[in-house]
C-alpha positions in Angstrom: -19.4 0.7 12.3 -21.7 -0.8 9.4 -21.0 -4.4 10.1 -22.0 -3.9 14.2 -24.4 -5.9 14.2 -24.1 -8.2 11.9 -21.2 -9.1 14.0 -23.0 -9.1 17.2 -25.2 -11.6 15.5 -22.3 -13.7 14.8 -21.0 -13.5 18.4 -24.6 -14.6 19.8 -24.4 -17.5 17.5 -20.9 -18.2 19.1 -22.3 -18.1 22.4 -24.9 -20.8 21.4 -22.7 -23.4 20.1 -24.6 -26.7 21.0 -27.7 -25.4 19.3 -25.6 -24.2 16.4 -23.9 -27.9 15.9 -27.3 -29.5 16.6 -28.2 -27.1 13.3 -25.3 -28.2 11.2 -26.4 -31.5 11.5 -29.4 -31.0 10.3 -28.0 -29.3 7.6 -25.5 -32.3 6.7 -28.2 -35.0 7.2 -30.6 -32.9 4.5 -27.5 -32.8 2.3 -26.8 -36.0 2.6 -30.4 -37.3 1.9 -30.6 -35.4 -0.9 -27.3 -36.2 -2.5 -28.6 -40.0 -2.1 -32.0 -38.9 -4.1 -30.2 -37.0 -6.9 -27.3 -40.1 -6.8 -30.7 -42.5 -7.2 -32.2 -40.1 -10.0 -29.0 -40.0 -11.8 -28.6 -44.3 -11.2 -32.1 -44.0 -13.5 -31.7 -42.2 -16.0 -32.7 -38.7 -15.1 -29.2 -36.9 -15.9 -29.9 -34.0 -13.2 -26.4 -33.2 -11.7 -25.7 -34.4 -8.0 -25.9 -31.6 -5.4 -22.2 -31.8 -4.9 -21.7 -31.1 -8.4 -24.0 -27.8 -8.3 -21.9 -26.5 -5.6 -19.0 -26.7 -7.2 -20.2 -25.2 -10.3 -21.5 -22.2 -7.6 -18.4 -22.0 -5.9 -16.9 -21.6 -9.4 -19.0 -19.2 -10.3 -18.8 -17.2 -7.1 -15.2 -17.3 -7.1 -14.9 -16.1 -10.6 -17.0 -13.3 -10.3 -14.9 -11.9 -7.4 -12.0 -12.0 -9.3 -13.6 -10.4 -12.2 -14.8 -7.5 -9.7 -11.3 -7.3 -8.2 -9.7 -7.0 -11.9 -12.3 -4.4 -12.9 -13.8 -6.6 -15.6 -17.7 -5.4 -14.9 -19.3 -7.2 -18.2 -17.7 -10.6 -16.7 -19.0 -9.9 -13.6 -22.2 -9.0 -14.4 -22.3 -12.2 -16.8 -21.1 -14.4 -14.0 -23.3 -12.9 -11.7 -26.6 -13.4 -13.7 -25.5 -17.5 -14.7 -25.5 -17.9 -10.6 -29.2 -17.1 -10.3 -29.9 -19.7 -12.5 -29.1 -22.0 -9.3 -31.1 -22.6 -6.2 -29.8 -21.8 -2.8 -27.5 -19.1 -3.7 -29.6 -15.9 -2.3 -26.9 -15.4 0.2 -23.8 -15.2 -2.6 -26.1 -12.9 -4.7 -26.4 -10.1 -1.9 -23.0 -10.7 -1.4 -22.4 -9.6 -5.0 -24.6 -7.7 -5.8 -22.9 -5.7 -2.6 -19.5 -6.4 -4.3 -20.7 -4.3 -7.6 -21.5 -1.5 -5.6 -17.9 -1.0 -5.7 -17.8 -0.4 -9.4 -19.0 2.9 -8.7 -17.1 3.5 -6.0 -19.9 4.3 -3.4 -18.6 2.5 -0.7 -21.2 3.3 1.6 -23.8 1.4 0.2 -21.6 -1.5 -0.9 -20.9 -2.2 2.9 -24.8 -1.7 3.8 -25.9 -4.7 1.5 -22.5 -7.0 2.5 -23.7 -6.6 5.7 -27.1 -8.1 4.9 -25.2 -11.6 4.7 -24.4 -13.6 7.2 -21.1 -14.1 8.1 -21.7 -17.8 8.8 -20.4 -20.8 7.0 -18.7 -20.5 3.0 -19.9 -16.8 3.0 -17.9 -16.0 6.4 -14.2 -15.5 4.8 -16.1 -13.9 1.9 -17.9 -11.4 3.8 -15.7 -10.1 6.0 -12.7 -10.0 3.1 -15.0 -7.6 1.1 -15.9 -5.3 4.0 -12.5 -5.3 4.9 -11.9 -4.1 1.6 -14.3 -1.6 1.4 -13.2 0.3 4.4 -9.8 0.1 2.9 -11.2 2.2 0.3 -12.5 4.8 2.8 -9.0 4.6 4.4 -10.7 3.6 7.3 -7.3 1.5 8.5 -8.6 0.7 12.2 -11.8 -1.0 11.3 -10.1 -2.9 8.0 -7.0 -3.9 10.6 -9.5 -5.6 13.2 -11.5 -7.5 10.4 -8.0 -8.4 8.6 -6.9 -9.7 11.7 -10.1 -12.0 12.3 -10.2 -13.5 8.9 -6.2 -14.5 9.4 -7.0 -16.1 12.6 -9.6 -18.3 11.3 -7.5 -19.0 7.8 -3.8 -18.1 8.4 -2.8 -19.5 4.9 -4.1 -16.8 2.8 -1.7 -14.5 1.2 -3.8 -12.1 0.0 -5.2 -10.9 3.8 -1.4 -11.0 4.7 -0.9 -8.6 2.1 -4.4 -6.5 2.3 -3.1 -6.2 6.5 0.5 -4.9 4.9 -0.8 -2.4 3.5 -3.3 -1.3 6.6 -0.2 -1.0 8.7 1.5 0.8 6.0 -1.0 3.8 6.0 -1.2 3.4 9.8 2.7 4.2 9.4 3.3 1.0 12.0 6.3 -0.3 9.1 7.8 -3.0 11.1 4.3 -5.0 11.3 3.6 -4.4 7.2 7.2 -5.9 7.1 6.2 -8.9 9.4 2.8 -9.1 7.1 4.9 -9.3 3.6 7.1 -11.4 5.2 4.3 -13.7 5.8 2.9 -13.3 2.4 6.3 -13.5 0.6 5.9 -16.9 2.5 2.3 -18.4 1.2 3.0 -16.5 -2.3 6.2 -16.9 -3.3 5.2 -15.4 -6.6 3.4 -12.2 -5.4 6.0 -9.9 -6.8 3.7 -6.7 -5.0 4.9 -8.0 -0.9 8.6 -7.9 -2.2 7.8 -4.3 -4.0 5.9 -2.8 -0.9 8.8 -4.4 1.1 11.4 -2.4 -0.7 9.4 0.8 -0.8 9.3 0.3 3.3 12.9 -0.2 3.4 13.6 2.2 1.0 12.1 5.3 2.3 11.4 4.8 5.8 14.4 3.0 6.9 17.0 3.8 4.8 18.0 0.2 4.4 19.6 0.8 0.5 20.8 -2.9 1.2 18.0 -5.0 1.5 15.7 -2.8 -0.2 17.3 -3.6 -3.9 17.2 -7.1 -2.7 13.7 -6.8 -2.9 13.3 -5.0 -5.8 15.1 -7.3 -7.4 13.3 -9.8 -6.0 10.0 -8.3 -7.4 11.9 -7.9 -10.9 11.8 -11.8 -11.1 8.7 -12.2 -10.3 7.4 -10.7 -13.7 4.9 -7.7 -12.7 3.1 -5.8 -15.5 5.2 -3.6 -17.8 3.7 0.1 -16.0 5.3 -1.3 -12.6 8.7 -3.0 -14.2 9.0 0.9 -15.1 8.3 2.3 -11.5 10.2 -0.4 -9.0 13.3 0.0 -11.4 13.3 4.1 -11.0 13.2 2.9 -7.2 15.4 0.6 -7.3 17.7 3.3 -9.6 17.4 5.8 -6.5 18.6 2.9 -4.1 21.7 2.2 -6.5 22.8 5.7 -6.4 22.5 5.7 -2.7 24.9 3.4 -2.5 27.5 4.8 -5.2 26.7 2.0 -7.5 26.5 4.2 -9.9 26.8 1.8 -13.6 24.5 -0.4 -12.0 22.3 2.2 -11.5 22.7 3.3 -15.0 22.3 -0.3 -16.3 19.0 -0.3 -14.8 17.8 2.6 -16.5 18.5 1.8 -19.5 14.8 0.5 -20.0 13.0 3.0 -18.2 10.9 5.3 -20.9 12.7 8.9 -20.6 11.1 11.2 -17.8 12.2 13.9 -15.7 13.1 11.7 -12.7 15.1 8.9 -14.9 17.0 11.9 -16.6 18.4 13.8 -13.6 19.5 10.1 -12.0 21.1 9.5 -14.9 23.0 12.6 -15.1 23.6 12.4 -11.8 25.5 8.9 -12.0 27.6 10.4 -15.4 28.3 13.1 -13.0 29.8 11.8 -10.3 31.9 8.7 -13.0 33.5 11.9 -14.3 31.3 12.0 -17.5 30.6 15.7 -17.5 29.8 16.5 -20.8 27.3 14.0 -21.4 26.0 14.3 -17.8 25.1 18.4 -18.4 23.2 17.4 -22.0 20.8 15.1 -20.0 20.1 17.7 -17.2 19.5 20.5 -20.1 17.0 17.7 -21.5 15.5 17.4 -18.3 15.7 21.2 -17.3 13.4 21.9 -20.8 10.7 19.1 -20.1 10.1 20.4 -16.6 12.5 23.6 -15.7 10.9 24.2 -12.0 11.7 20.1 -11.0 13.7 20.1 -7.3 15.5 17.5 -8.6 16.8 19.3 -11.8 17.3 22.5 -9.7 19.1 20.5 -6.9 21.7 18.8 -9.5 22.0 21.8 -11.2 23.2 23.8 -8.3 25.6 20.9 -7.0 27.0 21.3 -10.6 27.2 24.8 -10.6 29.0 24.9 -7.2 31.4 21.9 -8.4 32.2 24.6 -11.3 33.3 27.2 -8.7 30.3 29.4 -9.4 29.0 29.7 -5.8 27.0 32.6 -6.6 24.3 31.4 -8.7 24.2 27.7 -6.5 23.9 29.9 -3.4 20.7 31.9 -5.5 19.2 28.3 -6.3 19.3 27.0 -2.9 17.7 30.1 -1.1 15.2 30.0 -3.7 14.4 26.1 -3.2 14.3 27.1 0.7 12.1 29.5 0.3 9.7 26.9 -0.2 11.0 24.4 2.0 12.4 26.1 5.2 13.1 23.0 6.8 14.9 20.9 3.6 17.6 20.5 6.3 19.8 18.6 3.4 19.6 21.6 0.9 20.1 23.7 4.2 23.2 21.9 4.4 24.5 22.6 0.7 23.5 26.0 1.3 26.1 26.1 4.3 28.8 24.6 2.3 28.3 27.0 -0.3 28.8 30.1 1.6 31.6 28.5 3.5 33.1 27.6 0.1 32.4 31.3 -1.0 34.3 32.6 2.3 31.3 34.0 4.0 31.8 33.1 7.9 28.6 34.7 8.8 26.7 33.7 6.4 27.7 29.7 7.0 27.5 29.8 11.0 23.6 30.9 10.1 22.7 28.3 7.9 24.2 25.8 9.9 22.6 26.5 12.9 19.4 26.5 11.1 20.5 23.1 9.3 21.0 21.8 13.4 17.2 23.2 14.5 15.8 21.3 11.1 17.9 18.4 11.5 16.9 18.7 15.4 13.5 18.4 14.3 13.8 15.6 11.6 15.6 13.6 14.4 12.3 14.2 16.5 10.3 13.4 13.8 12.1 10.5 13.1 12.0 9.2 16.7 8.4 9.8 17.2 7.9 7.6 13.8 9.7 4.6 15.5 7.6 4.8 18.5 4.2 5.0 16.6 5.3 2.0 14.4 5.3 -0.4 17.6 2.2 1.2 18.7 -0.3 0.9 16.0 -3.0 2.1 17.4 -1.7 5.0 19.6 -3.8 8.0 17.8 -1.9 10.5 20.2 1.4 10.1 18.9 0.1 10.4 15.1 -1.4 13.5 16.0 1.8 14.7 16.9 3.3 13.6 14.3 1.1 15.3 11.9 1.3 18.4 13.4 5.0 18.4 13.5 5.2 17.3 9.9 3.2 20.2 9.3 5.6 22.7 10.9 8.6 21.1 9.1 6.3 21.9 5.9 6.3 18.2 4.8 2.0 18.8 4.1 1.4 15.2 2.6 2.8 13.6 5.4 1.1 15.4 7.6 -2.3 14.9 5.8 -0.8 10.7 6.0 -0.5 10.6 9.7 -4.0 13.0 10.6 -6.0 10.0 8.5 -3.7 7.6 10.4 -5.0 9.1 13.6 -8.5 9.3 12.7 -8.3 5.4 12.1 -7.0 5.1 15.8 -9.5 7.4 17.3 -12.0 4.8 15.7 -10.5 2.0 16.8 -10.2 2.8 20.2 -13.9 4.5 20.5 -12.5 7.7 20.6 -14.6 10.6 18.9 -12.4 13.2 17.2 -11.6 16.3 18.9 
């Protein structure tokens, strides 16, 4: 790991504490002394600020330019950045951003070589370790961030933004009930933060299946004013959660401000649908069906229309063709059952329902598995397993989610990869 031994530096230092306070007050007797000549200088006339005044103006300075670098705002940044050198004593928060621009481009690699050249000692600690944190976040490697989220909480448990960072580690870790208990505790510092409550509802959303408390957070991340792009995407989800739940006008009033898209059309036509609003509900699938005509989603509702209509034939050809593709969609596997059982095909129906149970079986498995890897956040075993079974039920992103997810545990524990 880059930050090694920086950190086994750190831990020495630990280790000699009584030299290290013997140190810091040195330190705090030099500032002091020299706060008393520049307080004297100013008593005559000189004007030169007082040392306590220059370090707020570099803490100012320092703290802006982070959030310029963490906004994307690189001009800023450098600007800020170039006004700090005009300061003595601030070598150690130029490395450190100097390091933090490295991100700009993205190479992570080098960014986290000159962090590591500071010292995670005093002001610069929290710093230091929040930016390499971040860095391996953005190399999605979720074990090392975890372990260096977890220090900087213990030392300063009142910072939402670590609560939230560690949320979303344990999110692509796939351990969901500890990124709840993270937003939880950053719903808590930052009331405000309307991302924890839109993370939380994803999380309940589509992991849990808890329609219920996941609009409540939506809506809870409605109020809290995000930017227009995400109003757009957390009402969609909170659309999906609506229809879920057969609230189907509600659902519709929320889409009303969503810009038109394939997704928004076929939920919208699916509400109109099931109110009884056929006519209106087939013109918004047709729109839908010429923006994108190959869209599950429009050939799904399609096919539950067509079969609603009585023509089983050409639902039965959709559904084969969708499973084609997706063997193990053990919910169209399902409509394909009740189509051929609705056509009066015996045979036919006592097949696909057997292979809806092996998929479903399966799912279940999957499903079980998930649970246990959620309390056990760094078991890279089990995520193996999970990524190989995903990978037989054909879900290939999942898979892909839960190999990087073991990867990160194999680090973690000192494991090398097989």
């Amino acid at each position: 790991m880059v930050l090694s031994k920086r950190m086994a530096r750190v831990q020495v230092g630990k280790n000699r504490g009584r030299a290290v306070w013997v140190a810091g007050g040195l330190v705090l007797l030099l500032a002091g002394l020299g706060a008393w000549i520049y307080r004297g200088r100013a008593a005559t006339g000189t004007g030169r600020p007082s040392i306590g005044t220059t370090f707020e103006e570099v803490q100012r300075l320092f703290d802006e330019a982070q959030a310029a670098a963490r906004a994307g705002d690189q001009d800023l940044f450098r600007e800020l950045v170039e006004k700090m050198r005009s300061y003595p004593g601030t070598a150690g928060h130029i490395n450190l951003l100097l390091g933090v621009g490295l991100t700009f481009s993205g190479d992570m690699d080098a960014a986290l070589r000159q962090i590591s050249r500071v010292a995670p000692v005093g002001t610069l600690r929290k710093p230091m370790l929040q930016w390499s944190a971040e860095c391996l976040m953005r190399q999605q490697r979720w074990g090392e961030a975890e372990q260096l989220l977890k220090l900087v909480i213990e030392e300063d448990p009142q910072d939402a933004e670590n609560h939230r960072n560690l949320a979303t580690v344990y999110h692509n870790l796939g351990a969901m009930d500890f990124a709840l208990a993270a937003l939880q505790e950053t719903q808590r510092l930052d009331p405000d933060d309307y991302r924890a409550h839109r993370l939380a509802g994803l999380i309940l959303n589509a992991d849990y299946a808890n329609y219920t408390e996941a609009i409540n957070q939506y809506r809870s991340a409605l109020d809290r004013s995000p930017p227009d792009e995400v109003v757009r995407a957390i009402r969609s989800e909170l659309a999906h959660c609506l229809i879920e739940q057969r609230d189907y006008n509600a659902a519709l009033e929320i889409l009303e401000a969503v810009p038109v898209a394939v997704p928004v059309l076929v939920m919208r036509s699916e509400c109109l649908w099931s109110m009884g609003e056929l006519e209106e509900s087939q013109k918004l699938l047709a729109e839908a069906e010429a923006l994108k005509p190959d869209s599950v989603q429009v050939r799904l509702l399609r096919a539950r229309m067509l079969l609603d209509d009585g023509q089983r034939d050409q639902a039965i050809a959709i559904y084969e063709e969708l499973l084609a593709k997706e063997p193990h969609d053990f919910q169209t596997r399902y409509q394909l059952a009740l189509a051929y059982q609705s056509a009066g095909n015996a045979e036919a129906y006592e097949r696909e329902l057997a292979r809806y149970r092996e998929s479903e079986s399966k799912r279940s498995e999957l499903f079980d598995m998930y649970r246990e890897a959620m309390q056990r956040p760094a078991d890279y075993e089990i995520r193996e397993r999970l990524a190989a079974l995903s990978q037989e039920l054909g879900q290939h992103e999942l898979s892909e989610t839960w190999r990087k997810a073991a990867r990160s545990a194999r680090e973690l524990a000192g494991v090398p990869p097989e």
